[in-house]
ZAMIKE-845206 format. One record per residue (C-alpha): residue number from 0; residue in one letter; x, y, z. Coordinates in pm, 1 decimal. Layout:
N
@nr->NUM; rest->a; xx->X; yy->Y; zz->Z
...
***
This chain:
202
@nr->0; rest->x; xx->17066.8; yy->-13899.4; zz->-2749.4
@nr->1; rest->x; xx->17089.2; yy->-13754.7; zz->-3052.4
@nr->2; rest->x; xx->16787.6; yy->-13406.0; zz->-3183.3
@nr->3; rest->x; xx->16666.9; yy->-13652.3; zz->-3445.4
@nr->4; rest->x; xx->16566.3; yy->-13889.3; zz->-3075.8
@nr->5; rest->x; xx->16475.9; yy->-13606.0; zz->-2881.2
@nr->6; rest->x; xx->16096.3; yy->-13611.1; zz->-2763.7
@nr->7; rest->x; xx->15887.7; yy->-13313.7; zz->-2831.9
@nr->8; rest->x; xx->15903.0; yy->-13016.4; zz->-2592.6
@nr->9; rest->x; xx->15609.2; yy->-12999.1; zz->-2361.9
@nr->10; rest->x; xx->15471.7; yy->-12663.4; zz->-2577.9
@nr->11; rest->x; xx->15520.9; yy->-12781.4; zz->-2906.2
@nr->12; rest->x; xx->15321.4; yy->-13074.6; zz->-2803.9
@nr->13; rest->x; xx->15062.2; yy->-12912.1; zz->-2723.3
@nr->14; rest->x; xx->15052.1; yy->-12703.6; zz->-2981.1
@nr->15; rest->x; xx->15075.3; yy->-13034.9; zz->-3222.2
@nr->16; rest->x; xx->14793.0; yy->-13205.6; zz->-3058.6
@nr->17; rest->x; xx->14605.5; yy->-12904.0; zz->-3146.7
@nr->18; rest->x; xx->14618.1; yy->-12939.6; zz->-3520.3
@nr->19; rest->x; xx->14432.1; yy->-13118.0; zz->-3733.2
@nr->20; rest->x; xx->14485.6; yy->-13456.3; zz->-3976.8
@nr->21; rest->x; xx->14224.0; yy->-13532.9; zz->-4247.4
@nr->22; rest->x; xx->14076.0; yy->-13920.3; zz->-4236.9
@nr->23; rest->x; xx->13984.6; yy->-14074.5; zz->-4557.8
@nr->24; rest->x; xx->13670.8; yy->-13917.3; zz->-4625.3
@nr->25; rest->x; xx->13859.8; yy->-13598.0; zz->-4601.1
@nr->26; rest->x; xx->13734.4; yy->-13471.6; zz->-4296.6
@nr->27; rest->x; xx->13897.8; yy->-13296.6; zz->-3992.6
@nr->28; rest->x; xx->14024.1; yy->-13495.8; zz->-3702.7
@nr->29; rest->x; xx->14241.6; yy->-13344.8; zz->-3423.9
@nr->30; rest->x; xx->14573.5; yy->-13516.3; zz->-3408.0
@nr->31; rest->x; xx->14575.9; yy->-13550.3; zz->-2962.7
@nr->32; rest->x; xx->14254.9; yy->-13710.1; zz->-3065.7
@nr->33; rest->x; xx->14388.0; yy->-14029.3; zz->-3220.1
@nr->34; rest->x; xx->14558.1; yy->-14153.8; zz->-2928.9
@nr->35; rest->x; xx->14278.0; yy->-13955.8; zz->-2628.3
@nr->36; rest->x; xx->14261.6; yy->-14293.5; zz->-2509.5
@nr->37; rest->x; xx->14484.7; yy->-14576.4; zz->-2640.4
@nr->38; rest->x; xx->14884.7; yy->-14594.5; zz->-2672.5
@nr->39; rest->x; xx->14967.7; yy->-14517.0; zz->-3024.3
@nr->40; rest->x; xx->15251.6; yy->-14565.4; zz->-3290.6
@nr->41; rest->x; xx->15211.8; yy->-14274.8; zz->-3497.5
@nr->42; rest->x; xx->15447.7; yy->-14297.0; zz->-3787.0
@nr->43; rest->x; xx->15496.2; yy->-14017.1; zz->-4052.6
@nr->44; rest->x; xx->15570.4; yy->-14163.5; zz->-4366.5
@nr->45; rest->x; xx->15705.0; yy->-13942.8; zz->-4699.4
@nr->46; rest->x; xx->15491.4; yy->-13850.1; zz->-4993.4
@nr->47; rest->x; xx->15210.2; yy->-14166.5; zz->-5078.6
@nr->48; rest->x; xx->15449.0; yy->-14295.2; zz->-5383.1
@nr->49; rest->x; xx->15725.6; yy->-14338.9; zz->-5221.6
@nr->50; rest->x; xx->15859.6; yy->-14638.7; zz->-5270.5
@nr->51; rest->x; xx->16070.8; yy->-14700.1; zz->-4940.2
@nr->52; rest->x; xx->15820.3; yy->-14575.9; zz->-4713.4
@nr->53; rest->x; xx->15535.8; yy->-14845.0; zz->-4895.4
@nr->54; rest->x; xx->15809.5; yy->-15121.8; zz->-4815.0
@nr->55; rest->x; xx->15841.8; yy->-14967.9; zz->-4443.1
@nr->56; rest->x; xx->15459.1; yy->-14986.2; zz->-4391.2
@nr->57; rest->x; xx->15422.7; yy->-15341.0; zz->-4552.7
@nr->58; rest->x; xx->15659.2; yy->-15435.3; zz->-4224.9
@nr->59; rest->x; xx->15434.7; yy->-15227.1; zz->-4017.4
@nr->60; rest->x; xx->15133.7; yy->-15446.4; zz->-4215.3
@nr->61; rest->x; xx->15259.9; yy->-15772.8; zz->-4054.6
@nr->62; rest->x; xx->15269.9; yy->-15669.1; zz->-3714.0
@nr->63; rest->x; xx->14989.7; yy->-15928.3; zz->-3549.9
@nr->64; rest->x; xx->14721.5; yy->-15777.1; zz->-3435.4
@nr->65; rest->x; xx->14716.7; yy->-15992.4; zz->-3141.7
@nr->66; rest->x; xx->14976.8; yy->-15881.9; zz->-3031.3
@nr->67; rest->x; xx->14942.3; yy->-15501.8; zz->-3060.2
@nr->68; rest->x; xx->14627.4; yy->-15576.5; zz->-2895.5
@nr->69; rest->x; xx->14789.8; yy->-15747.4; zz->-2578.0
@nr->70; rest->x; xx->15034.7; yy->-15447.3; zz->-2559.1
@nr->71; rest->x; xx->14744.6; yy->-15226.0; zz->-2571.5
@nr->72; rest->x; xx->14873.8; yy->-15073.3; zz->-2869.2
@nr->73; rest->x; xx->14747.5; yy->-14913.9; zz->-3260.5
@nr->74; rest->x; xx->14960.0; yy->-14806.9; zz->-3559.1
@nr->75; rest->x; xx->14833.0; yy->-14499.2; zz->-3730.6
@nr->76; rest->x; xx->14981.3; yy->-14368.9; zz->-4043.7
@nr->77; rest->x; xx->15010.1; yy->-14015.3; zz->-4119.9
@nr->78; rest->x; xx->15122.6; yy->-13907.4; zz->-4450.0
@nr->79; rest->x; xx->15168.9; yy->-13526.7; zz->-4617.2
@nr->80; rest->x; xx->14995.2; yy->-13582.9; zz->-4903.8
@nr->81; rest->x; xx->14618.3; yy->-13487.8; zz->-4978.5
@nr->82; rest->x; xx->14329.0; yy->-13762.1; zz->-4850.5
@nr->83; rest->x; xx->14216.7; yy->-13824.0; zz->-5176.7
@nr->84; rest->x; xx->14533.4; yy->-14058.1; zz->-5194.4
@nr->85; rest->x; xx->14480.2; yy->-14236.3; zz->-4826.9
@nr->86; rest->x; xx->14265.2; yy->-14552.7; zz->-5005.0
@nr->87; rest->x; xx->14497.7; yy->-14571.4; zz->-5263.1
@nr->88; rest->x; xx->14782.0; yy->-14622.3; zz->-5042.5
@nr->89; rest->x; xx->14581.8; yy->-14899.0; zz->-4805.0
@nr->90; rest->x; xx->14523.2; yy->-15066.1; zz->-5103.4
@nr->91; rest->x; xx->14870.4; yy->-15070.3; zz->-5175.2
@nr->92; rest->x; xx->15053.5; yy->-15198.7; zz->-4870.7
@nr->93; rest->x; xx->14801.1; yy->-15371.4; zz->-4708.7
@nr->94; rest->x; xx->14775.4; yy->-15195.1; zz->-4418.3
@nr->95; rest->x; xx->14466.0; yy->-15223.0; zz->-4218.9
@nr->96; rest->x; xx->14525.2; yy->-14931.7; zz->-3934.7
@nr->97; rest->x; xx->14449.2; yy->-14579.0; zz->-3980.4
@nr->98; rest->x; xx->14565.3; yy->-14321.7; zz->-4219.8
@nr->99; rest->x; xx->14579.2; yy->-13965.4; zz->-4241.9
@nr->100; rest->x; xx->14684.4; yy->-13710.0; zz->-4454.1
@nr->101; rest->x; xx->14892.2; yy->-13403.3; zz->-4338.5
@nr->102; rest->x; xx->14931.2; yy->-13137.7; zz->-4635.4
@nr->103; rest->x; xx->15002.4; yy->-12836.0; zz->-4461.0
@nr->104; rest->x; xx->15312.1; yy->-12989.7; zz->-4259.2
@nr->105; rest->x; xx->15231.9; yy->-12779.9; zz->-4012.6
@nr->106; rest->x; xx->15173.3; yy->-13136.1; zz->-3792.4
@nr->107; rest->x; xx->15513.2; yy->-13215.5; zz->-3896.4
@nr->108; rest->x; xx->15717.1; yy->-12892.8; zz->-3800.8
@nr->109; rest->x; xx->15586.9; yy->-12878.9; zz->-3474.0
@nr->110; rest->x; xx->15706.6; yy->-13230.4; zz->-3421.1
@nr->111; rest->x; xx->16058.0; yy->-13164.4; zz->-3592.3
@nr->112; rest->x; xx->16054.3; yy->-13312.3; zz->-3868.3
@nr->113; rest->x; xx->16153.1; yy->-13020.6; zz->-4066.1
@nr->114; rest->x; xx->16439.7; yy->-13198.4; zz->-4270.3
@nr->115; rest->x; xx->16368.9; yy->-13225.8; zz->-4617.6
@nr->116; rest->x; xx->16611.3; yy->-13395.0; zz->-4882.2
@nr->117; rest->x; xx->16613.1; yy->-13698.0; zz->-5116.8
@nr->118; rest->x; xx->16920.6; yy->-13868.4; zz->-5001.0
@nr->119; rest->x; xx->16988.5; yy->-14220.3; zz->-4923.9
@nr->120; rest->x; xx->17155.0; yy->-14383.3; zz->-4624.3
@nr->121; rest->x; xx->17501.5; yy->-14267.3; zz->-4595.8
@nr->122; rest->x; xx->17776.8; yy->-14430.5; zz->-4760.1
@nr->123; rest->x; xx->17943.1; yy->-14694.6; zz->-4433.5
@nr->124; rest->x; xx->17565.0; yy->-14658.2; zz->-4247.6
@nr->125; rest->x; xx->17391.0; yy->-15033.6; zz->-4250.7
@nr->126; rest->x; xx->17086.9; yy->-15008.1; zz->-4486.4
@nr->127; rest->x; xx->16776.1; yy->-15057.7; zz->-4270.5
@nr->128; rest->x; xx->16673.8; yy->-15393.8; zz->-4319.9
@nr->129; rest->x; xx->16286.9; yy->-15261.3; zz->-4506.0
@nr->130; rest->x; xx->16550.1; yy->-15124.3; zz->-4764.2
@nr->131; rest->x; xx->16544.1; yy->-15468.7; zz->-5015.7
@nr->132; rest->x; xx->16574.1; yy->-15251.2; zz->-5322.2
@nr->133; rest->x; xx->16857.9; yy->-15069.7; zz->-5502.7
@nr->134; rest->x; xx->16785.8; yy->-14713.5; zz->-5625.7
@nr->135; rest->x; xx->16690.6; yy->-14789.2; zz->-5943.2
@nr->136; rest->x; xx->16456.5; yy->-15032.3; zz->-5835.3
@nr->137; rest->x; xx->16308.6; yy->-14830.7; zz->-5587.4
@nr->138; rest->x; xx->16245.1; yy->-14529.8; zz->-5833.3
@nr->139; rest->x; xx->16086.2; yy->-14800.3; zz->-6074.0
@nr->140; rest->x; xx->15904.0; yy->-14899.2; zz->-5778.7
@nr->141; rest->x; xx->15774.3; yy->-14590.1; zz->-5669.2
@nr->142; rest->x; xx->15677.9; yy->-14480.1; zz->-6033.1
@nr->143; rest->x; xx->15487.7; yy->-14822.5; zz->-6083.3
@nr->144; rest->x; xx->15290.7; yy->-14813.4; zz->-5776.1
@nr->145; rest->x; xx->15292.5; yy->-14461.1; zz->-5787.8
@nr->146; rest->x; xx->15159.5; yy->-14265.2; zz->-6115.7
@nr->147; rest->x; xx->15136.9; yy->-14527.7; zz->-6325.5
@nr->148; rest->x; xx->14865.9; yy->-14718.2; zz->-6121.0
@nr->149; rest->x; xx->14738.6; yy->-14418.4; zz->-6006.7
@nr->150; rest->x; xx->14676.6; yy->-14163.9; zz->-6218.3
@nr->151; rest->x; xx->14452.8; yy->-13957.8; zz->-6082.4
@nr->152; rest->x; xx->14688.6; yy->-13877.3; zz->-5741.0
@nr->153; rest->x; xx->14986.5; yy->-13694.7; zz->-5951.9
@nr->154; rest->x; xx->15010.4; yy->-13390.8; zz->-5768.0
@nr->155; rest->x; xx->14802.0; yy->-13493.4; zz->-5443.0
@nr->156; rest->x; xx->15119.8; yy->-13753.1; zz->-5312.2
@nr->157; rest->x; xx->15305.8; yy->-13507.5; zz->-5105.6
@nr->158; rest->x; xx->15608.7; yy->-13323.6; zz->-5100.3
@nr->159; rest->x; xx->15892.9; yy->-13581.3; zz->-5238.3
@nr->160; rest->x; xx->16162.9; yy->-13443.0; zz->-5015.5
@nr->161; rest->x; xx->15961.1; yy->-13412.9; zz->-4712.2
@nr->162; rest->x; xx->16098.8; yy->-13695.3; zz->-4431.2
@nr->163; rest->x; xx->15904.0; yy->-13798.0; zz->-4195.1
@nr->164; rest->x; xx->15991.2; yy->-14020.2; zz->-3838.9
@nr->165; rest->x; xx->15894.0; yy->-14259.5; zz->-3593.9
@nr->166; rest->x; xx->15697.7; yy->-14149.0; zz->-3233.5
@nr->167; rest->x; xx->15492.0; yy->-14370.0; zz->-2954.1
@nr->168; rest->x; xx->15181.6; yy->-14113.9; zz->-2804.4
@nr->169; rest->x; xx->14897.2; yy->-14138.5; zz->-2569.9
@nr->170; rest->x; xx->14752.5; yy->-14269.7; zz->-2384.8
@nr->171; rest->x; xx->14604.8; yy->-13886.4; zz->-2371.1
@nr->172; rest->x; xx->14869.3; yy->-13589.4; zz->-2391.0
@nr->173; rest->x; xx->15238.5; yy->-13791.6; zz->-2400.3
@nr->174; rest->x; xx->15486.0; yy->-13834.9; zz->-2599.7
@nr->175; rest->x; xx->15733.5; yy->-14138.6; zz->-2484.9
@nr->176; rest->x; xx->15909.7; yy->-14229.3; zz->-2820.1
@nr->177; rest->x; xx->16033.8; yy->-14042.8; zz->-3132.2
@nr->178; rest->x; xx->16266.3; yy->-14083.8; zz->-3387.1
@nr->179; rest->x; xx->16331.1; yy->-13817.7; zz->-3698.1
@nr->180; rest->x; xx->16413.1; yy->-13973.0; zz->-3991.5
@nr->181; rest->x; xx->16742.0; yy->-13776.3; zz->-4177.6
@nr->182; rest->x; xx->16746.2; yy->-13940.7; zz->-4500.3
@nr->183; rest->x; xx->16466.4; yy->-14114.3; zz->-4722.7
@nr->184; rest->x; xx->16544.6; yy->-14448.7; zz->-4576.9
@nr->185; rest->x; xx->16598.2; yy->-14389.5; zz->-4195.3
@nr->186; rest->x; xx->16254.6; yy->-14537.4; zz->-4048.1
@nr->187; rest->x; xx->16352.5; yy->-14688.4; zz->-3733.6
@nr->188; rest->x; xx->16337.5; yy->-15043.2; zz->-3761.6
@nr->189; rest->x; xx->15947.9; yy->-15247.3; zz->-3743.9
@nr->190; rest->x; xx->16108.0; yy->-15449.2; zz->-3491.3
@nr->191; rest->x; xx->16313.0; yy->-15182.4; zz->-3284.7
@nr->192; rest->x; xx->15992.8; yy->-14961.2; zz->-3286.0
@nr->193; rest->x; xx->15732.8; yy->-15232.3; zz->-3153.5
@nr->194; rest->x; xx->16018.8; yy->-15291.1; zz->-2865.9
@nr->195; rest->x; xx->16006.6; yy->-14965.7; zz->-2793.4
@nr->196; rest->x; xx->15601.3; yy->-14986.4; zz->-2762.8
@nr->197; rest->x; xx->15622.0; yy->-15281.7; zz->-2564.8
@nr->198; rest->x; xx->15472.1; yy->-15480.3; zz->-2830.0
@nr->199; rest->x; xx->15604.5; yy->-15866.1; zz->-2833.1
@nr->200; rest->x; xx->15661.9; yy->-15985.7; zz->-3120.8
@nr->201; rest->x; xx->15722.0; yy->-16414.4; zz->-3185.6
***
């Protein structure tokens, strides 16, 4: 098992479940409180106009919700961008769950995801199969959906080279999944990640 799959050490856990995400209203919500009482997929996406991450989450979109709710299961988005954006991005890739906004990154370092570049997936590495567009495309993509339609968010998306990654929490204070992402397009797969969740999907 590779760092990037390594869960959390028990202290930086609980350190990260002490910090704080803000909901779409913008106000405070402690991060061990999302999944106090439910198995969660928590998945930490890159700044709100990124273009691979809004293809990632449109996979994520399509999960059924009867079947996440068989398995017991929610998806919660966290992003690193400011909450003004959080609507916005709903809007955007249709996803229904939860979203938060992480600024600081101080959620994110304790977790590990302290990578930050802008590089693609290796030259030889299989492009994740969420990956349908070229670069190019993907930076038209991301500037389209990004400050084009939305204006009033340049400068409240996030950090651009900030990854993000993949984990499974709860129910209360565990961590039983993660997965770090170490280039722009490295989400673990939809599929891959609602196996690991024990979410069936048809």
């Amino acid at each position: 098992m590779s760092l990037r799959d390594t869960l959390p050490e028990r202290s930086a856990l609980e350190a990260a479940l002490e910090l704080e995400v803000a909901d779409a209203s913008g106000a405070n919500v402690k991060f061990g409180s999302i999944f106090a009482e439910q198995k969660t997929v928590v998945v930490f996406i890159r700044h709100f106009f990124c273009g691979s991450c809004q293809s990632y989450v449109q996979h994520l979109a399509s999960v059924p919700d009867a079947a996440l709710e068989s398995a017991g299961t929610k998806i919660v988005l966290i992003g690193c961008g400011q909450w003004q954006a959080l609507k916005y991005y709903a809007e955007t890739t249709g996803f229904r769950g939860a979203i938060y906004a992480e600024s600081t990154l101080q959620l994110y370092r304790a977790l590990g995801m302290d990578l930050q570049n802008t590089a693609l997936t290796p030259s030889g590495q299989k492009k994740a199969n969420y990956v349908t567009r070229g670069l190019l495309s993907n930076v038209w993509h991301s500037i389209k959906t990004g400050p084009i339609k939305a204006p009033s968010l340049i400068g409240k998306q996030g950090n651009a080279s900030q990854l993000g990654g993949d984990f499974i929490f709860g129910p209360g204070d565990q961590c039983t999944f993660a997965h770090r992402m170490q280039h722009t397009e490295d989400h673990i797969e939809a599929a891959d990640l609602m196996k690991a969740a024990g979410v069936t999907l048809t």
